[in-house]
Structure formats: C-alpha cells, structure tokens
C-alpha atoms as one frame of an Amber mdcrd trajectory, in Angstrom:
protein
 -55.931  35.293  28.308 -57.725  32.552  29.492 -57.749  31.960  33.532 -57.492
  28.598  35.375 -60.531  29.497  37.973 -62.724  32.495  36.694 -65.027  31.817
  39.979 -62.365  32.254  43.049 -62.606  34.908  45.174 -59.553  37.243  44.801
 -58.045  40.498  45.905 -56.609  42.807  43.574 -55.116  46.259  43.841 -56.115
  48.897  41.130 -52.811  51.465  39.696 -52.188  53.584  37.012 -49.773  51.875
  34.604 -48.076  56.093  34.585 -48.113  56.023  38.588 -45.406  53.163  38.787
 -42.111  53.760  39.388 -38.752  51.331  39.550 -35.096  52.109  39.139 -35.092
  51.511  35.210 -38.551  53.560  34.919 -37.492  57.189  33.461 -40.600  59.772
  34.261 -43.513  58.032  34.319 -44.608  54.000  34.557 -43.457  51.601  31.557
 -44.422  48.424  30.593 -41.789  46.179  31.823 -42.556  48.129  35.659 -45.473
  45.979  35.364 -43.857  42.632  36.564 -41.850  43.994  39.024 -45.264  45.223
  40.341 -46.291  41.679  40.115 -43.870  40.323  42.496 -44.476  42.978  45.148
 -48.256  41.497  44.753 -47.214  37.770  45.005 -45.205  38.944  48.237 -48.330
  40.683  49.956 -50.943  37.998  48.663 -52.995  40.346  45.863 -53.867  38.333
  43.149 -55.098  40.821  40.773 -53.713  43.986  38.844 -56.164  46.780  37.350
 -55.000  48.839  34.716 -56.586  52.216  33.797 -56.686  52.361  29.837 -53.184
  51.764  28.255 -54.038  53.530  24.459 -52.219  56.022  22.852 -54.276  59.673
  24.105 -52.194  61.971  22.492 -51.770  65.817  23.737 -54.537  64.198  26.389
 -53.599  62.826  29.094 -56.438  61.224  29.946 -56.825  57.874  29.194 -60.644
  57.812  28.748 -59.968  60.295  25.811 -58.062  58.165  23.465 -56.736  59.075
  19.620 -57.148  55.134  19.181 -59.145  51.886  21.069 -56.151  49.735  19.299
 -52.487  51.207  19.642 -50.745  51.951  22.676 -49.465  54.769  24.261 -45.129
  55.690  23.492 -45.169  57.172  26.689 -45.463  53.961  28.508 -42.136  52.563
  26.106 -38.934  51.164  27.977 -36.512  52.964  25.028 -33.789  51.573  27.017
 -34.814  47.491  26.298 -35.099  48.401  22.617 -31.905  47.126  20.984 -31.858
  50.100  18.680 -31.156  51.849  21.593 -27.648  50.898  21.643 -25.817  53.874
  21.917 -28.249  55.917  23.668 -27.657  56.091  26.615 -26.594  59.518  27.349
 -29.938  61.178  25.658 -32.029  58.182  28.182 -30.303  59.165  31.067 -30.602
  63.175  30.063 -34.644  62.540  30.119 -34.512  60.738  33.203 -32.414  63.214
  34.914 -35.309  65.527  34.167 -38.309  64.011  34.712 -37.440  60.749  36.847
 -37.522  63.250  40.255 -41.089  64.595  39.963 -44.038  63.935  42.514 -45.837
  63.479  39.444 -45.222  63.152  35.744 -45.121  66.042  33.428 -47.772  64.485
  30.417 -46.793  66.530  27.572 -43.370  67.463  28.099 -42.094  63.984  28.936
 -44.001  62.559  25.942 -42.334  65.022  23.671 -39.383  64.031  24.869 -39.458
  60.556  24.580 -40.898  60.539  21.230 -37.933  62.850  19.906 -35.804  60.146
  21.049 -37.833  57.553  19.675 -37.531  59.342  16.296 -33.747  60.158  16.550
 -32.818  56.340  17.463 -35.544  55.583  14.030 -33.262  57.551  11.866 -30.077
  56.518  12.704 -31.422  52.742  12.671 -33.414  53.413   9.753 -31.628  50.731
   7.306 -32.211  48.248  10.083 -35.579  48.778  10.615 -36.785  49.277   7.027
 -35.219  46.124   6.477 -37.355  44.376   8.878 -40.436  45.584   7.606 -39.981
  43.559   4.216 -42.311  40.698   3.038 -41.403  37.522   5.285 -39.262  39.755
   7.829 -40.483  40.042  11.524 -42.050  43.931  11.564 -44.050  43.106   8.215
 -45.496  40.148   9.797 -46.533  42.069  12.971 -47.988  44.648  10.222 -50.208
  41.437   9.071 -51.466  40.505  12.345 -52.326  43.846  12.881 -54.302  45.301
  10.428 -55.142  48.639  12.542 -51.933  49.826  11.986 -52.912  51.211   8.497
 -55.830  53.308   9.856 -53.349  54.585  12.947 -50.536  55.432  11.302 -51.868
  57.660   8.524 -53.843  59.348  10.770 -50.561  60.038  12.820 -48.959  61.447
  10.360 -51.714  63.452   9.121 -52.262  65.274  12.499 -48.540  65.772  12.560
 -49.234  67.470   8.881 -51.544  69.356  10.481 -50.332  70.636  13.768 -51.811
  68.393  15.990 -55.022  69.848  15.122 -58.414  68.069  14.938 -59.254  66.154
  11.614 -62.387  68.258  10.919 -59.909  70.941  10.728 -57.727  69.512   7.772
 -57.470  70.910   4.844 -57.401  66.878   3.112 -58.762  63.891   3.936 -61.945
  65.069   6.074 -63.902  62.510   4.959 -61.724  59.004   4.115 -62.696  55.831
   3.291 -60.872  52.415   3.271 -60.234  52.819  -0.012 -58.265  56.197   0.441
 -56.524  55.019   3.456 -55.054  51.962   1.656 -53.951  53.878  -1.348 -52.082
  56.619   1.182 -50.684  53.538   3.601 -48.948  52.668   0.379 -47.456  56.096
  -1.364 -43.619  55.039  -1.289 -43.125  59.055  -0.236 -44.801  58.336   3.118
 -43.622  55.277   3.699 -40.987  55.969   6.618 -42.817  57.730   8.942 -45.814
  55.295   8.628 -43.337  52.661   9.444 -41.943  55.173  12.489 -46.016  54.467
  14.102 -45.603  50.731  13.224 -41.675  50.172  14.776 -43.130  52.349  17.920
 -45.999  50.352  18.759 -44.408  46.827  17.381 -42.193  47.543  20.719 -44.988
  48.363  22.675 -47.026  45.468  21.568 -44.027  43.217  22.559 -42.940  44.360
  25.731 -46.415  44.850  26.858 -46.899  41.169  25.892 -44.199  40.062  27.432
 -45.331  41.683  30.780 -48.259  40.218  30.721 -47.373  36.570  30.176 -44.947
  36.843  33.005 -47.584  38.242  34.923 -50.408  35.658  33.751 -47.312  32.925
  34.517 -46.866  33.551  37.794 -50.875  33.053  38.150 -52.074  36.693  38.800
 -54.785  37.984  36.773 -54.266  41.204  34.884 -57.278  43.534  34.326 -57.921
  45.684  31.579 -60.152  48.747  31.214 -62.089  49.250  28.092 -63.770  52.944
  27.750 -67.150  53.043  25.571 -66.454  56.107  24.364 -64.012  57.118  21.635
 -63.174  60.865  21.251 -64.086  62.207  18.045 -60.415  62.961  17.238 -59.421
  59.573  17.172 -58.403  57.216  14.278 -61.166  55.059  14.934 -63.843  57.912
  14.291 -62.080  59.430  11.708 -61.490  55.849   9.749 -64.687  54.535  10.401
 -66.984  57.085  10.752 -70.410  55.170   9.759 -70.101  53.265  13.084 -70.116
  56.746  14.748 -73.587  59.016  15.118 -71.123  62.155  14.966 -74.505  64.872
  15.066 -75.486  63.320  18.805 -72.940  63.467  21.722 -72.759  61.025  24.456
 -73.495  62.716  28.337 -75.600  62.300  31.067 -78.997  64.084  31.827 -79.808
  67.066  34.204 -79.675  66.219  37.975 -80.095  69.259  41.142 -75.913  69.492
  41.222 -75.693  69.797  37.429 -78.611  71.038  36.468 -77.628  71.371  32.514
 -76.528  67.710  32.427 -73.160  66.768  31.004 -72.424  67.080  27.508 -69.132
  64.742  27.087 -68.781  65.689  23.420 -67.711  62.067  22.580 -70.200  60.749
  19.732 -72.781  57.846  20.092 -72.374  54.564  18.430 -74.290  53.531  15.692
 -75.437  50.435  16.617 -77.322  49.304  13.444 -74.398  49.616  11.547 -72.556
  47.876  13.601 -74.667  44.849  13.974 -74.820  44.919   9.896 -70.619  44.407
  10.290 -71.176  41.968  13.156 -69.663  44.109  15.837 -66.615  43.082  13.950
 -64.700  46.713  15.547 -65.814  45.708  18.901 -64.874  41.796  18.979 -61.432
  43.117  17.097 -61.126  45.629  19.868 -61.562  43.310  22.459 -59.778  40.312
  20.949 -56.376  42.925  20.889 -57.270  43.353  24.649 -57.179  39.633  25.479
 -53.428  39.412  23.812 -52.550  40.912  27.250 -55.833  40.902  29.591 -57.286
  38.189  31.906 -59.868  40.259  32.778 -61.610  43.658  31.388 -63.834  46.429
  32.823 -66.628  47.587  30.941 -66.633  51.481  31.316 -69.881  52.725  31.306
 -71.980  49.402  30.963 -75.273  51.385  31.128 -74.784  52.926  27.646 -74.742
  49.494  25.856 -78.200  49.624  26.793 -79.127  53.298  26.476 -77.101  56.868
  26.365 -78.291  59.822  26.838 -77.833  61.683  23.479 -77.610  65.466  22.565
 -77.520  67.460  19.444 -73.950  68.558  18.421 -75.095  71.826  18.089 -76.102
  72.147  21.651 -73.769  72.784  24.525 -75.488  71.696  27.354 -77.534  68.104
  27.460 -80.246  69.532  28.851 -82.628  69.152  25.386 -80.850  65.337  25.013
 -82.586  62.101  25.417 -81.860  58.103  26.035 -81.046  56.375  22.910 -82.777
  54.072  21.833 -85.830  55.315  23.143 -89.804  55.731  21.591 -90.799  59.169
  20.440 -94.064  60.514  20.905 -95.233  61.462  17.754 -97.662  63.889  16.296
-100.833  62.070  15.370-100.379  60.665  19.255-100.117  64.499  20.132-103.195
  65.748  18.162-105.143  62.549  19.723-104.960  64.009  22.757-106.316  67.344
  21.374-103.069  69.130  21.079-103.366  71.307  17.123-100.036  72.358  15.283
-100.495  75.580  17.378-100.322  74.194  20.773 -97.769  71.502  19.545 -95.224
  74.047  18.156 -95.974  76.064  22.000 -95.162  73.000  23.754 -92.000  72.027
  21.477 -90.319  75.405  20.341 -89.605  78.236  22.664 -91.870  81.318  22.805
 -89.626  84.705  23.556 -91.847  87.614  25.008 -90.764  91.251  24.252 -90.853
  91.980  27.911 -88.299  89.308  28.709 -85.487  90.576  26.683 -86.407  94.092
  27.953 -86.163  92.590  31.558 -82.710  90.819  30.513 -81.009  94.034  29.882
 -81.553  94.697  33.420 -82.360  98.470  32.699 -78.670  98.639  30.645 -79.203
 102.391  28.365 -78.193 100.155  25.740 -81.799  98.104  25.651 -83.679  99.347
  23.340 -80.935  98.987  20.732 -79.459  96.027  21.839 -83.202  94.239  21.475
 -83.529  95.640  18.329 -80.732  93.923  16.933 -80.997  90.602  18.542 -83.909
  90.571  17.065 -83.725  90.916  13.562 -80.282  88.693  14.129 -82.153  85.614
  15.642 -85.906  85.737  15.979 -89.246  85.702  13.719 -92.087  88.116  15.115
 -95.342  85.766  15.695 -97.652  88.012  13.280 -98.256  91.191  15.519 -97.788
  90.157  18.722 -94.993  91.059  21.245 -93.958  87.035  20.998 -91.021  85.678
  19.006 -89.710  82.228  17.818 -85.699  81.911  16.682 -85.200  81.681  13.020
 -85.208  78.432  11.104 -80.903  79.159  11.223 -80.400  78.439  15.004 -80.325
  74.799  15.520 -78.513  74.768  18.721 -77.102  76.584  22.063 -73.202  76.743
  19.575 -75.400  78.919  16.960 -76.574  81.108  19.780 -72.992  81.220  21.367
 -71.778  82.657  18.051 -74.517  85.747  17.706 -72.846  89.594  17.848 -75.712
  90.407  20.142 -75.559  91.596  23.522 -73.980  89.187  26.473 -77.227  89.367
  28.647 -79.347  88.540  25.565 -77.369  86.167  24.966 -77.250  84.635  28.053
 -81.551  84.973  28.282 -81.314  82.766  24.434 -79.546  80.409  25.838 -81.986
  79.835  29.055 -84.561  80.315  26.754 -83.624  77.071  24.196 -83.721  74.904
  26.886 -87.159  75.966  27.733 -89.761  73.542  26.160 -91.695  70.735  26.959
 -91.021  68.670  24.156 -87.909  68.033  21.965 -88.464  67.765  17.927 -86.739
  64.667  16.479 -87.048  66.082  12.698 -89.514  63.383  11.407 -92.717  64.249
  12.451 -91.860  63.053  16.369 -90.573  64.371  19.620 -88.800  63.820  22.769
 -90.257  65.288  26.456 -87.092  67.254  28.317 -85.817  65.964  31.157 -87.388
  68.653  33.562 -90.632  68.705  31.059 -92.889  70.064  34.107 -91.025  73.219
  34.483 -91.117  75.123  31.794 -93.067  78.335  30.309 -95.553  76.081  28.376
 -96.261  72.649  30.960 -98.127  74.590  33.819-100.646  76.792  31.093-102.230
  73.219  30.190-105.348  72.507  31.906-105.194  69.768  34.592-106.469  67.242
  32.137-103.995  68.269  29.493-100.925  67.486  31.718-102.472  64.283  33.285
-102.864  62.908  29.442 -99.249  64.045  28.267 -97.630  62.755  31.121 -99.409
  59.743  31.091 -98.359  59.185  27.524 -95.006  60.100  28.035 -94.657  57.453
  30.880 -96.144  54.893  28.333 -93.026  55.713  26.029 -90.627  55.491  29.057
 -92.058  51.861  29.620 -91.968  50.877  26.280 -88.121  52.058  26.346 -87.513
  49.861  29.110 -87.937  47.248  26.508 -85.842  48.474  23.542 -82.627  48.876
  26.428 -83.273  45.326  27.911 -83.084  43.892  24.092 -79.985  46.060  22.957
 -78.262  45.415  26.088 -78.587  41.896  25.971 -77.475  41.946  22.336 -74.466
  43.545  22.177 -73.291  42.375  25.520 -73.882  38.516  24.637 -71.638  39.025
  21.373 -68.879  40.721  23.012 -68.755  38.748  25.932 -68.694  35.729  24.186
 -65.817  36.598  21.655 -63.233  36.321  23.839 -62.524  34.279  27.497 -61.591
  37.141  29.421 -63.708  38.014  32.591 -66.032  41.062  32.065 -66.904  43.354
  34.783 -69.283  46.343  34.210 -69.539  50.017  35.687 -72.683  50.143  36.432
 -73.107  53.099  38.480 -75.709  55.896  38.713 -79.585  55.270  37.741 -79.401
  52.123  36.516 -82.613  50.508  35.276 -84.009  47.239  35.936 -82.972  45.541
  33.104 -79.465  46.229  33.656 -78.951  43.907  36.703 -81.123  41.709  35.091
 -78.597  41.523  32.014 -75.677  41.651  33.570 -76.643  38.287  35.621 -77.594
  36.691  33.083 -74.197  37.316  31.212 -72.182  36.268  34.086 -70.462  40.056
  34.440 -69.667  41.599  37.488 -71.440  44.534  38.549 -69.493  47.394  40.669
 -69.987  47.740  44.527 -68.014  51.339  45.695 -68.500  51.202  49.509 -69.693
  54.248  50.325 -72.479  54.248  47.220 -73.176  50.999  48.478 -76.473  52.081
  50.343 -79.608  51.074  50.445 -81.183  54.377  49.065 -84.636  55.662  50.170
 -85.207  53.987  53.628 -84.794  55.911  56.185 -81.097  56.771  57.278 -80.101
  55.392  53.996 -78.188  52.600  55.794 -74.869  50.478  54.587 -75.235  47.349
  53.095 -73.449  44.733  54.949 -70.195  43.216  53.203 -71.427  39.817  53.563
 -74.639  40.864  51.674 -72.873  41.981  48.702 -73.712  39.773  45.341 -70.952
  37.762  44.211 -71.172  38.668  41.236 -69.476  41.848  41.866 -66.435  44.154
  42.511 -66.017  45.819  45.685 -63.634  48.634  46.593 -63.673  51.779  48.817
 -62.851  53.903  45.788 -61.509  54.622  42.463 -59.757  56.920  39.896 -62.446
  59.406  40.404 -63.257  59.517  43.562 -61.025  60.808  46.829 -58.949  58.129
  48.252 -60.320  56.176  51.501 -58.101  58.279  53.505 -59.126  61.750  51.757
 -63.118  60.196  52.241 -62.842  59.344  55.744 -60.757  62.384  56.960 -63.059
  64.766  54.732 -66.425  63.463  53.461 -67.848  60.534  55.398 -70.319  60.430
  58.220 -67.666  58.762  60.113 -70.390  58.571  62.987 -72.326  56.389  61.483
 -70.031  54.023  59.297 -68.273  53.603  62.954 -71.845  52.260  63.587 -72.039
  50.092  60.590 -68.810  48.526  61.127 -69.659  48.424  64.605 -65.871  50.149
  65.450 -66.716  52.902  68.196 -62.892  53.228  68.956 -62.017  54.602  65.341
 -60.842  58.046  66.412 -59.278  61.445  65.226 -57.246  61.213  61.497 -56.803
  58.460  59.521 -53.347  56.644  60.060 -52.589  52.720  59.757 -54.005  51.744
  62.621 -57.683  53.296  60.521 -56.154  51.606  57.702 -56.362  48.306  58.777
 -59.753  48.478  60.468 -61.271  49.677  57.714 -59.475  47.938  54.913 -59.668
  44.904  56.791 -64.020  44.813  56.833 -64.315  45.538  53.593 -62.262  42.819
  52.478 -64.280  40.462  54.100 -67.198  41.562  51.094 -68.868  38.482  49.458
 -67.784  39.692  46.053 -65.657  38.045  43.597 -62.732  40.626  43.561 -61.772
  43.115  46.113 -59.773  45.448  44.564 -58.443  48.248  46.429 -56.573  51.750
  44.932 -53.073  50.987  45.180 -53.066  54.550  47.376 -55.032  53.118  49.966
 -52.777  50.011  50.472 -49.674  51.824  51.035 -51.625  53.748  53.965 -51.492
  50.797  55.739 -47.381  52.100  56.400 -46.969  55.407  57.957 -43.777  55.726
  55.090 -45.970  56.710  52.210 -48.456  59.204  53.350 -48.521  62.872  51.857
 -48.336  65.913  53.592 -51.857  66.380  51.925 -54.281  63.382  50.924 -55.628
  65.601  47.662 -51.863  64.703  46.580 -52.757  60.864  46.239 -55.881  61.246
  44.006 -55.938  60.239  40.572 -58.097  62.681  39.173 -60.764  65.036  40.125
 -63.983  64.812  37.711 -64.792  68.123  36.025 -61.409  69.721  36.057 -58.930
  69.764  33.670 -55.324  70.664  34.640 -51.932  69.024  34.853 -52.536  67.354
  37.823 -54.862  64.857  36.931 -54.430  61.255  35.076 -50.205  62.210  36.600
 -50.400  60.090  39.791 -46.887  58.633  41.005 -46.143  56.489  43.793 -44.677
  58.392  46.628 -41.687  55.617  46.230 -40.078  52.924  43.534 -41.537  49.068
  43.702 -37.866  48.315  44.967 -38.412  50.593  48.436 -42.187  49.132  48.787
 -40.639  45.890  48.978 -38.146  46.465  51.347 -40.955  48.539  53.511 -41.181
  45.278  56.337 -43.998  46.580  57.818 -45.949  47.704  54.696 -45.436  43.907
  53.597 -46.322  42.613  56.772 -49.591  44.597  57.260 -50.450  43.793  53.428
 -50.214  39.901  54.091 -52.175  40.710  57.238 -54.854  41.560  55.325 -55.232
  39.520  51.937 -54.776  36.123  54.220 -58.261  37.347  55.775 -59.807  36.438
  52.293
C-alpha cells in the first residue's frame, strides 16, 4: 500500500498481532483486533503499527520460523465473522471460555483447538463451500490470484499424512517438483482437504485485508516484518528447493559470549538461481505483503549482502564462513611455500595419542576406550602416535553419532574445530574465524604467519567487494517492486558497504537506544537523539530484548544515561513518572519513525504494570519454552481506552514530535 508522505516523521508503537486482546478476541490476537488497535492509536497520536511476522508457523510458535513466507497463520482467524459460522456459537464460546482468561496464550493447544473447529464448521458447510470453489465462483478466483496456494496446501496435507513430521522424513514426495505438485493439487481424492487450506486462508486473506484498508483509511501506516530466513520445513523449501543451498545453514560466527557461533539451522539462499528466475519468489513474496503493508522491515538486512554459512553436517558454526566470500586456494598456498604436507596440517586436524589418553582423565576404561575410537573414526599417520579422522566424518553430527566413549567424544568434537583453514572441496579453503588459535597457527615461523595472514586479509578485502555488489543487487530489485517503505535490521558488525547501500536505497537503518553508542572511544558514550540519521528507526527496544522498564531497573548504567539525558533526579524503580522522562527524550530522535514496544507505552499508567517486568517480554533469545512469542496485553483495547490517564500521558508525548 502506497502512502501519501513516505518522508514525515512519525511515531509508531510495535505489538504482537497474538498479544492483542478485545471483547470479541477468543485466546490470542485476531485480525479484525487490529482496527480497534488503530483507533486507540488515532486517540493517543501514534501513527504507525508494527507487526511481528503474521505467517502460518505451525507446531512453532515463533514467527521467525515459518512453514510458509505466503499463507497466514489460522490462529490469528476471527471464526466468529465467518458466515459459516452460523450456528457455532456454543463450540466459540467453549474455546474462549478456556483460553480467553490466560496471562498469555497457550500456542499449541489453542491452535488445535481452533483448527478442529475450523474443520468441523468445513464439513458441515462443505456443499457450500465446494460450491464456491467452482470455475467463475468467488473461492476459485481467489485460488487464481493466488497461485501459492497449490504449493501450501499439499504440503499441509502431506505433513498431516505424516504426523506433523519433517518432509525429509516422508516416506513420498521427498524430492517434488512443480510438475508433481500440480498433478497431486488436482487428484479428485484429495481435493477437499486441499480446499480446507484454501477456504482457511481465503478468510484470512480477507479479513486481514479488510483490517488493513481500514487501517491505511484512517491514514496510519501499517508495518510489516519480513524474516530472511525460511525454516527448512516449510512449503517454500520443500517446493522450491533449487532456490535453497540446503548443505550450508545460515548463523552467525564465534564471538567471547558464544564462542561456537550460532548455527540457526535455517538454509542459505541460492542467489544465482534466483537471479536466473528474476527474484520472481522474492518480488511475489513481497508483492503479497504490500496487499496489506505500508511499510516492511527487512529482518536481517546484513545477509542480503553476506551470511555466515556452515556445513549441515556440523553443529556448531565455528568451521562456517561469509557467503559470498574469496577462497584462498592452493596454488596461492604453495606460493607462499606451504607443500600438500603442511597444507593438509594447517586444514585438517592432527589427533595425538597422548591427547585422547589425557581425555579419559585417568578413567580404567582408557586404554580400551582409545582403542576403539580409534579404529571407529581415525587413520594412523604411517607409524607415528598422530591420527587424522577417516574420509567418513564430514561433520561435528557424524561425530555426535560414534558408540565411542563420551569424553572422546567430547575431545573429537573440540578437536574438528581445531584448524587453521577450512577445505571448500575444490581445490580451495576458508581461514576459521579464530584461525590464530589453534594447534597448527603458532608452529609457523614468524614469516609464515605474517604471509598467511596477510593473504587472508587480501581475501577479506576483496570480499568487501563481492557483499557491496550483491547487496546492492538484490536490494535495488526488491525495493523497487513494490511502494512500500523498507526498513532494514542492521544490527551487529555491519560492514561498510552496508550503510553505504542502504543510503543509497533510501531504507531505514535501525537505531536501538542503548546499542546506540559510539563504540571504541573512551566511555563508549550515547549518541545524542538529535544526531541520529534520518534515515532511521529509533526505539528503546524490541521483541528480543528486555523491555525499557526491565533495562533500566536491571541492566543499564543508569548513572551515566542520567548523565546523557542530563536527568540527575531520575531515582529508585522505574514507574510513570521514569516513563515519561525517558520516553519523552527519545522521542525527540531525528529519525523518521519512533516506534516504541507497545509494553513500554502502557508504563506510562501505573494500571498495567506486572508484578514482575520479565512478564512483559516478548521473548528471550536462546530459549525455547512456552513462554516466548505468547505475549498478551495485561488488559483488552476497550479498558486501554477508557484508561484517562494512560490516554492523556500518551498524547503528552506523541504531540512532542
């Protein structure tokens, strides 16, 4: 959706769609919640609504770990607005009886629920709805305008086939192409429950559209949130699986607090073949988006440029490496005087006897357990006490699965990750992250290492290149396909072309407040508001983070962003009165948007703060439970409203901008 004024200044609020809750809402946030949401905005003055990711996740319930980038998620259905529903009503008020009283929603449950209704309410309708799906009727044109309803709903009712269970686990239809889909979209015996997906997320579709034109009528801008990443169980992945590298896995390389990286397990994109179908399942992802969105984040910005890529067969992305990127290869290797001797010590890694001896830690079992470990994983170098693993362990998985010994084990797996260099399987290789400590880096003589690490900065620079050029290319087509305002996340160790791109391209770039530093001088002071670029986004925090309440009470040097703010009065735990001091700077950034956590506006009312602030997060990265991506607000949009001095302290503050 096209806006009138893509340039003014605006403030925005950022919710879970799943957090809302109004008097028709049953257990979680629907669709049509989202324009009641919108008039409680136009009454405080925010002229902007985030959205975290709105697609169908399946037994996940995070959103950033979708089963499709196209169809929605059924949880997020009003059943009672459909007018199948007639008759109902006893089954809608049953669920909402049960879930509609929780702090926060019960995922799985309440999506079982509501899609047994959904499929009860299909049934009994059935005659109605098949007849809508004929040539010329309403459902069959929807079918035509949405051509990724094939792929979605044979792969729905395949994993229902199948248990729910990933589709590298099916006994059928591993490997699928177009072809194969098309001929099983149109079997006559599995025509009904395709056409269950299709009726399902036809009413999505439409009362999600319907939201958002009310919403883009009463001239607020909704924002959209597009993750890079699809998870490998997904339609899109499974459907069209050439666009996907599905041997490298998207993560994030070593750092001191994680010092095996993160290995995400979501695969790379493969960007040549992509560019050879001209981005056509981007632009079609993002063209679906603008049928509702005014504005979209980028998740992730940095890996349209580069990703950091490991082997499937590794755990850990500790041995992974930026993609694109240039290798080093061998003939550069043997320029420098490295041999195939010295180049297989620097790139595979070298097992001493005496280590695995000292990795029993003295159990009685040693001598034994060595002894089989051995002939299980390793090849003797000729007659010495040094070994290398067989030719049949490709990655940290293959040593996970040995019947050796845990400590050996355990000593394997430290022992992968030890090398200088990574082989790429074509005659070039990669340097590790932490290439300088390892067993091999410190035996080169001082003139070895200054040559190899010279050379491997070359490559790095070179890189620099290849990201700038990718970057720009992909970005420029997607950006262009449709009018919606892009914003990027462009957080952690960004390089220079990133900023570079991103101005060029007109997207906003992400300014969290208390990231928003400038890093390495001394004191590594704020950055004043008024400094901040306009093309940006500021807020005080996000879905991952703790709330500005949970930050200030718990994490902040409070001493010294009293300083920055110049606020020496701001004493003992946060309450309104912090609220508005704080909120009320930080609105005043230079950005385009300021878009604050929904959370951390209703702090500005002494009604609506838990007993404990870890209550009002989000999520919590690295944990997986039942509590995150489940967020409610402590109260319906009907008793914000009427909260007088919630509305008045909200209009307070948005007037200042």
């Amino acid at each position: 959706m096209r806006i009138l004024d893509p340039k003014k200044r605006l403030t925005g609020i950022a919710v879970p769609l799943g957090a809302l809750r109004s008097n028709k809402s049953i257990g979680v946030g629907e669709f049509p919640d989202l324009v009641e949401l919108a008039q409680f905005c136009k009454t405080i003055g925010v002229e902007l609504i985030q959205l975290l990711p709105v697609n169908d996740s399946g037994f996940q319930s995070s959103p950033y770990s979708a089963l499709t980038a196209f169809a929605l998620h059924p949880i997020y259905l009003r059943i009672g607005d459909l007018p199948e529903s007639h008759g109902f009503e006893k089954q809608l008020q049953e669920i909402k009886d049960q879930f509609e009283g929780l702090d926060r929603f019960a995922y799985g449950p309440l999506q079982d629920a509501k899609l047994a209704l959904l499929r009860d309410i299909f049934n009994k309708k059935k005659h109605d709805i098949l007849a809508a799906a004929k040539a010329g009727q309403p459902l069959h044109s929807w079918i035509l305008e949405n051509p990724w309803i094939k792929d979605y709903a044979v792969y729905r009712r395949l994993k229902d086939l199948n248990h729910g269970a990933h589709w590298k686990e099916w006994k059928q239809f591993r490997d699928i192409d177009a072809k194969t889909i098309d001929s099983l979209w149109s079997n006559p015996d599995y025509h009904e429950e395709h056409l269950f997906w299709v009726w399902v997320q036809e009413a999505l579709d439409r009362q999600f559209r319907q939201a958002a034109k009310t919403i883009h009528d009463m001239g607020l801008i909704l924002k959209g949130d597009i993750p890079i990443l699809m998870n490998e169980d997904s339609a899109d992945v499974w459907a069209h699986s050439g666009f996907f590298n599905r041997d490298l896995s998207a993560g994030a390389p070593p750092e001191p607090l994680n010092p095996l990286g993160q290995n995400w397990q979501f695969p790379t994109y493969n960007w040549e073949a992509l560019a050879k179908a001209g981005y056509s399942w981007w632009i079609d992802r993002l063209r679906l988006a603008d049928r509702y969105y005014s504005a979209y984040r980028i998740d992730h910005v940095l890996g349209f440029f580069r990703i950091w890529s490991s082997s499937r067969r590794d755990i850990s992305a500790t041995l992974g490496r930026f993609v694109p990127s240039v290798p080093i290869t061998t003939e550069e290797l043997m320029n420098l005087g490295f041999d195939s001797a010295r180049i297989r010590w620097l790139s595979e890694p070298h097992i001493p006897s005496s280590e695995m001896y000292e990795a029993m830690k003295g159990d009685p079992a040693t001598e034994a357990a060595v002894r089989k470990a051995s002939v299980k994983a390793l090849n003797q170098i000729g007659n010495e006490e040094l070994w290398l693993f067989k030719n049949e362990i490709t990655g940290e998985i293959d040593i996970e699965k040995l019947d050796i010994h845990p400590l050996l084990k355990e000593y394997f797996q430290k022992v992968w990750r030890n090398r200088v260099l990574v082989p790429q399987g074509d005659g070039t290789y990669c340097p590790t992250w932490t290439y300088w400590d390892t067993r091999a880096f410190p035996t080169l003589s001082e003139t070895e290492r200054r040559n190899l690490e010279n050379l491997i900065q070359q490559k790095r620079n070179e890189s620099e290149q290849l990201w700038e050029d990718q970057g720009r290319t992909i970005l420029s087509v997607l950006t262009s396909s449709t009018g919606m305002i892009p914003c990027g996340e462009d957080l952690g160790a960004i390089p220079p072309c990133v900023p570079k791109v991103l101005q060029e391209l007109g997207i906003l770039g992400l300014k969290i407040v208390r990231w928003t530093r400038r890093w390495g001088e001394w004191g590594e002071p704020y950055i004043p508001f008024s400094e901040y670029p306009e093309l940006s986004v500021c807020t005080p925090a996000v879905h991952d983070t703790s709330t500005v309440r949970q930050w200030w009470e718990n994490e902040v040097d409070r001493e010294q962003f009293k300083q920055f703010l110049n606020e020496p009065s701001l004493q003992g735990r946060y309450n309104s009165d912090t609220a508005r001091i704080l909120l009320g700077h930080i609105i005043e950034s230079t950005s385009r948007f300021c878009i604050f956590q929904i959370q951390d506006l209703l702090h500005l009312s002494p009604r609506w703060y838990s007993p404990n602030p870890e209550d009002e997060r989000v999520n919590v990265p690295g944990s997986a439970n039942d509590f995150n991506w489940t967020y409610r607000l402590p109260g319906t949009i009907e008793q914000l409203q009427a909260d007088k001095e919630l509305i008045k302290s909200c209009k307070d503050l948005t007037s200042r901008r």
